[in-house]
PANU-913641 format. One record per atom (N, C-alpha, C): x negated, y negated, z; residue in one letter. Coordinates in steps of 0.05 Angstrom, whole numbers, padded with zeros to 5 digits, always signed. Example, Ala and Ser with C-alpha at 12.3 -4.5 7.8 and 13.67 -1.06 7.14 Angstrom:
# PANU-913641
-00264+00114+00156a
-00246+00090+00156a
-00264+00066+00156a
-00257+00045+00142s
-00273+00021+00143s
-00258-00001+00157s
***
This chain:
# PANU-913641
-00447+00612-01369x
-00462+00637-01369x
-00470+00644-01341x
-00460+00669-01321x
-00479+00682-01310x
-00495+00690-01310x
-00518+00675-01280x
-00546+00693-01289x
-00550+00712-01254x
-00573+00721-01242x
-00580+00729-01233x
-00618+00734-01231x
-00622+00736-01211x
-00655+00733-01212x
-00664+00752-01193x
-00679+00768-01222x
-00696+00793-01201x
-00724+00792-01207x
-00741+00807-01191x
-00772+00806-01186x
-00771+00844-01186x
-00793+00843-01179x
-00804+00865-01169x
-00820+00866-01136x
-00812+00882-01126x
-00816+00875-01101x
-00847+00888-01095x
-00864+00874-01084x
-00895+00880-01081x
-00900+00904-01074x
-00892+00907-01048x
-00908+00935-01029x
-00900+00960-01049x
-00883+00964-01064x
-00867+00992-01073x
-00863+00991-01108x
-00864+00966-01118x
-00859+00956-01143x
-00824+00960-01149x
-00810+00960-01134x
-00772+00965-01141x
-00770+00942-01147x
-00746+00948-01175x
-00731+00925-01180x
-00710+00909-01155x
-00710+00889-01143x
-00696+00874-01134x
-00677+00852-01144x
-00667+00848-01129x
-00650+00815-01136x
-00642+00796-01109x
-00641+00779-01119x
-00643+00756-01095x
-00611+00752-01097x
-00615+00753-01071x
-00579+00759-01052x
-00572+00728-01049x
-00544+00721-01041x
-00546+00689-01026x
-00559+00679-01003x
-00559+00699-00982x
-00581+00696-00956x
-00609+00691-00973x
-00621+00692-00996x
-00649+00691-01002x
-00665+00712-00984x
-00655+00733-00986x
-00670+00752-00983x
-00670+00777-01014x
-00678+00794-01009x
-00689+00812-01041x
-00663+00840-01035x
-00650+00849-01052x
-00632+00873-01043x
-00648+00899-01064x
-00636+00923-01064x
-00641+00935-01089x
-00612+00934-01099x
-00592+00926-01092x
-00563+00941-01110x
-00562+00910-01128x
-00559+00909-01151x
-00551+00892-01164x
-00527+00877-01153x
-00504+00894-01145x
-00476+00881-01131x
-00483+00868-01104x
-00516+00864-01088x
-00515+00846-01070x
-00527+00823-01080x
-00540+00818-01102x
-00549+00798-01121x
-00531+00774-01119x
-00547+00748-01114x
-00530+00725-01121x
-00523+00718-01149x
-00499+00718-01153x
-00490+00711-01190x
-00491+00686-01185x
-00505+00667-01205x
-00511+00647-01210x
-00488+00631-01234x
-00483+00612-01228x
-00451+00602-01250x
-00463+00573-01254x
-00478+00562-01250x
-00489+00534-01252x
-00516+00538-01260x
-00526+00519-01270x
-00555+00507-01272x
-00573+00508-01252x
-00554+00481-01231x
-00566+00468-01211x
-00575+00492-01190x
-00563+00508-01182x
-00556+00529-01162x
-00583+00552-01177x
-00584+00557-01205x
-00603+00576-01212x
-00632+00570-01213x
-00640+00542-01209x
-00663+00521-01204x
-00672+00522-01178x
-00656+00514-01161x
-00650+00523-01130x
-00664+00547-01126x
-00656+00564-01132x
-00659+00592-01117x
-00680+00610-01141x
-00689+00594-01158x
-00707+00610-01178x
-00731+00593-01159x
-00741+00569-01154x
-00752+00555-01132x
-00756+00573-01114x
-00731+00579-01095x
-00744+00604-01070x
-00756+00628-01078x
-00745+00640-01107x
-00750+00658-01119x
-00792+00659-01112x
-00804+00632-01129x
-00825+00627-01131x
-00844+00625-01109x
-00827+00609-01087x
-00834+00615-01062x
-00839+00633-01056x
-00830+00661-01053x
-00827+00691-01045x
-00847+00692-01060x
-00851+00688-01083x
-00884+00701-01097x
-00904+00693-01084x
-00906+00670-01077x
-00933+00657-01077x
-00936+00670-01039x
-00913+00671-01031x
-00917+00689-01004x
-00927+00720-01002x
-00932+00734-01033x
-00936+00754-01033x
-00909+00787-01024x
-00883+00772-01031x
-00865+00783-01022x
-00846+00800-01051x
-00857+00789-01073x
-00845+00792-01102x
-00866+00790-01121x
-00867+00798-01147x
-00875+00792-01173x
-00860+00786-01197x
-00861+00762-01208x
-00854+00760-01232x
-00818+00763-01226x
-00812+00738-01214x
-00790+00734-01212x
-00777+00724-01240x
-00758+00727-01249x
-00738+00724-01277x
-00715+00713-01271x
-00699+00703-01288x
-00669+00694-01298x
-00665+00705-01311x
-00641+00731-01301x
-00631+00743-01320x
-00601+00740-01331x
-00591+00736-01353x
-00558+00734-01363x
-00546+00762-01348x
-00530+00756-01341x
-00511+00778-01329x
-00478+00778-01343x
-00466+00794-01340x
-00432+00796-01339x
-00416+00814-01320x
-00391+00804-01315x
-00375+00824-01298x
-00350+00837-01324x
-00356+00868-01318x
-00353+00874-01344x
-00328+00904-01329x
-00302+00905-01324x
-00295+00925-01318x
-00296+00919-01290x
-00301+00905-01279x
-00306+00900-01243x
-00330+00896-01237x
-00357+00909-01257x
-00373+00909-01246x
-00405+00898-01255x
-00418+00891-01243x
-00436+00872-01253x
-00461+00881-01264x
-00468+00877-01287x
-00483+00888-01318x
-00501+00861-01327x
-00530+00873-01332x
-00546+00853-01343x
-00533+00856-01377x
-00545+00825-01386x
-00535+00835-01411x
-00550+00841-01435x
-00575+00847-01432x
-00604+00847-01441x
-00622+00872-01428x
***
């Protein structure tokens, strides 16, 4: 299962998603897709980090798919 992990980003409230650099994008297609466990543990971790730095809210794991080329929550 693909996932992906977005927050809401503090200063403005926009949906984000955490890229592979671990930084926040707004486009879903700069989002890191997540294909493992280990790797969505990892980076849901930095995810939490970024909160407690006041940089995000209420970071999530979300299921994703590539659907047509292009990448779709599935929820």
């Amino acid at each position: 299962m693909l996932q992906m992990i977005i927050a809401n980003r503090l200063r403005d409230g926009a949906v984000v998603f955490l890229a592979p650099g671990e930084s926040w994008e707004l486009a879903i297609a700069a989002g890191a897709v997540l294909e493992n466990p280990e790797e969505a543990t990892r980076l849901f971790a930095v995810a939490k980090r970024h909160e407690t730095e006041c940089q995000v809210v209420d970071p999530t794991l979300i299921d994703v798919e590539i659907k047509d080329g292009t990448l779709r929550p599935t929820a």
